[in-house]
Structure formats: structure tokens, C-alpha cells
N, C-alpha and C positions, 0 to 999 in steps of 0.2 A: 384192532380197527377202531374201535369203542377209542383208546384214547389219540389214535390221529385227529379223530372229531371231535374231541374236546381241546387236543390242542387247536385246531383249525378255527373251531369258534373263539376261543379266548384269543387266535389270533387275530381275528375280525373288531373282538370288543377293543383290544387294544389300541386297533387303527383306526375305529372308530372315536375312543379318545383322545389318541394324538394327534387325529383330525381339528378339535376341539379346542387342543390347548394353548395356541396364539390368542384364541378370542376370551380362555379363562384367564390367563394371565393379564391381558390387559384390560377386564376388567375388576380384576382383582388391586391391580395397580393403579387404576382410577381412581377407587375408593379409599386406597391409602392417600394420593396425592388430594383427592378432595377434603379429606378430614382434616389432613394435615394444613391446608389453606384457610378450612374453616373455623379451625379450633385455634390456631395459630393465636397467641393474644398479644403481640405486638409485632408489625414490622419493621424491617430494622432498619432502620434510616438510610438513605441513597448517602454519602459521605462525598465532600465537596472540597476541592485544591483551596478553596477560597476562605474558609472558616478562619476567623482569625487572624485575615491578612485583610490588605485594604482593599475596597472596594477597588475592581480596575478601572482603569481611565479608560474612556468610552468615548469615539466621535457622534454619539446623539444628541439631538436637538431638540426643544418644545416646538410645538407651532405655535402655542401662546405669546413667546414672547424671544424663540432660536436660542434660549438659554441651554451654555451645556448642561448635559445630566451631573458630571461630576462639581460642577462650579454650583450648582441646586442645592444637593445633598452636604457638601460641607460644611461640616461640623453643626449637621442637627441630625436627631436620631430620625429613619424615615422605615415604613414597609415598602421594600418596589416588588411589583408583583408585574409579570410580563405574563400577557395576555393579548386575543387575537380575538376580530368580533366571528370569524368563522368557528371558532373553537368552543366544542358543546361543554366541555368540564368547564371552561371559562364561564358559563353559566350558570354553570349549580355553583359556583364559589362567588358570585358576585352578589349576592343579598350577605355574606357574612362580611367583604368587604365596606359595604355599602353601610351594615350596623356599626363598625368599629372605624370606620372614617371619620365618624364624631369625635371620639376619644385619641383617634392615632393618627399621622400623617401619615398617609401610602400615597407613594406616586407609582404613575403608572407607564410600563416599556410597551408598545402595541408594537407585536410581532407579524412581521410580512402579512402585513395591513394596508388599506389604503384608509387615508383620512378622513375620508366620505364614510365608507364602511365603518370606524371608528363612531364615528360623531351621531351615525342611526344607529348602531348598540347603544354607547349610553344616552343617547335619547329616549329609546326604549326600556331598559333598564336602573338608570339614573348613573350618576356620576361619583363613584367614591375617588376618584383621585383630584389633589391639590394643583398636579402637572402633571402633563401627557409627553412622556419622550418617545421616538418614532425611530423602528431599527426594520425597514421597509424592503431592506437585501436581508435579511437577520445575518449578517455578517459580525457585528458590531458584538450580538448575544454569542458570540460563539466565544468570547472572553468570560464570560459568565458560565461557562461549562453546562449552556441550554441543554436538558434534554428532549426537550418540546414546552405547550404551554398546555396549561398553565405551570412558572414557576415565582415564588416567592420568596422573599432577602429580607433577611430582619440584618438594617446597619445600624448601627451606635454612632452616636456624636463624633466618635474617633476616625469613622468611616473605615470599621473595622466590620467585616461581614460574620453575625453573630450564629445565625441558623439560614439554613436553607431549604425549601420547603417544595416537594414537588411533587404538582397534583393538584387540584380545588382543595383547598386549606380549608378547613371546617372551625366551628363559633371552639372548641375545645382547646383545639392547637393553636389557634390565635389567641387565644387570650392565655394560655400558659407559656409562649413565647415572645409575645410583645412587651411585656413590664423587663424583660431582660433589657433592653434596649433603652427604656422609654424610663429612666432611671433618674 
């Protein structure tokens, strides 16, 4: 009798832990998947069709002045960075833009934007780009292998796309990317 009740109870404790072990295991696995993101010490580059090859031909237009993008950029080294004034990371990237617009030409793609909305961003913000091209259906950026915005294109004189860069670009990655180009 003595051992039905000890099996009886160890059968309770056991269901009582297996009761348990969805919620141990996944937090067991959190902690791995968390260290592992935090400790990580380099992400590894989103990898682009376009590296290497020329920049594509694009039907975008300035408002400044209806020049195409690709008739612009030919044969001078440029950053284009495509960017949206709804767009919060387009935010935190626009003061590194804004410092290295001195030194670099970036022009800039405003993704399904309206021109209104455009022109109070960098009015509020200020202006790092030389030209504004405007892809307003973002039909146009789906040639550019957009994965949302903000994204950033380091071309060469060649109008060869050098790096591409997706995400708010920080003062680090701009400036250890740009002199590739700007050569």
C-alpha cells in the first residue's frame, strides 16, 4: 500500500511538471534567442541582385527641374537614399545624412509621398539632398529590390551599385562606405 502512494504521488509530481514544461522550454529558449541577438557582433549584410551591376533605369522625375534620375546620376559618384516623411527610422538617419551632405552628394528617392508632405519634413529637418526624385506608386523602387524605407545605394561614377544599405545608416557605415565610391 505504502508504495501505490508513493508511486501515486510521484505520479502527481510528474504532472505537475509536465504541466510546466511549454512555459520552461520557452523560456528557456528566449534566453538563448536573446543573447544570441545580443551578443551577436555583426549582422550580416541583406545581399542585393544589384551589387556590381548598373544602377537600373528608373522612370523618376525631380520636381526641381523633371530631370530623370538615371540622366542625374550619370557618370558621377552619388548616395541615393529613399526615404518617406511618414517614415520614423527615416528620422533618426537624417541628421547623419544631413552632416555628410557637405562632403558627399546624396540624392534623394521620396517613397509613396506626396510633395507637400516632403517639403514640411525637410523643412522641419533641413535638406541633405542635391535632388529630389519622386516614386509616388513606389512601383518604380521595386527595380531597386526596396525592402521598405529607409534604403541606401552607394553608385560609382560607373553607375555601378557599390553597397547597399538598409535601415537608418549611422555616422560609422557612412563614412566607411562612402570614400569607396567617392574615389
Amino acid at each position: 500500500m505504502v508504495d501505490y502512494i508513493l508511486l501515486k504521488n510521484q505520479k502527481i509530481n510528474i504532472m505537475k511538471l509536465l504541466k510546466y514544461t511549454p512555459l520552461i522550454l520557452f523560456f528557456i529558449v528566449s534566453i538563448f534567442l536573446y543573447n544570441k541577438i545580443k551578443f551577436q557582433k555583426e549582422l550580416e549584410p541583406i545581399s542585393s541582385a544589384l551589387i556590381q551591376k548598373n544602377f537600373p533605369k528608373l522612370e523618376m522625375y525631380s520636381f526641381k527641374n523633371n530631370q530623370n534620375i538615371n540622366e542625374y546620376i550619370e557618370n558621377r559618384p552619388v548616395v541615393i537614399n529613399i526615404f518617406a516623411s511618414w517614415c520614423a527610422p527615416c528620422r533618426i538617419e537624417h541628421e547623419v545624412l544631413t552632416n555628410f551632405s557637405k562632403d558627399y552628394e546624396i540624392v534623394g528617392i521620396a517613397y509613396k509621398d506626396s510633395e507637400e508632405n516632403i517639403k514640411k519634413f525637410l523643412k522641419e529637418l533641413g535638406n541633405p539632398y542635391k535632388n529630389i526624385f519622386y516614386d509616388f506608386s513606389g512601383k518604380e523602387s521595386i527595380h531597386l529590390g526596396l525592402y521598405g524605407v529607409p534604403e541606401t545605394f552607394f553608385v560609382n561614377k560607373e553607375n555601378k551599385v557599390i553597397y547597399k544599405h538598409v535601415g537608418p545608416i549611422n555616422n560609422e557605415d557612412f563614412q566607411n562606405i562612402a570614400p569607396m565610391i567617392f574615389k
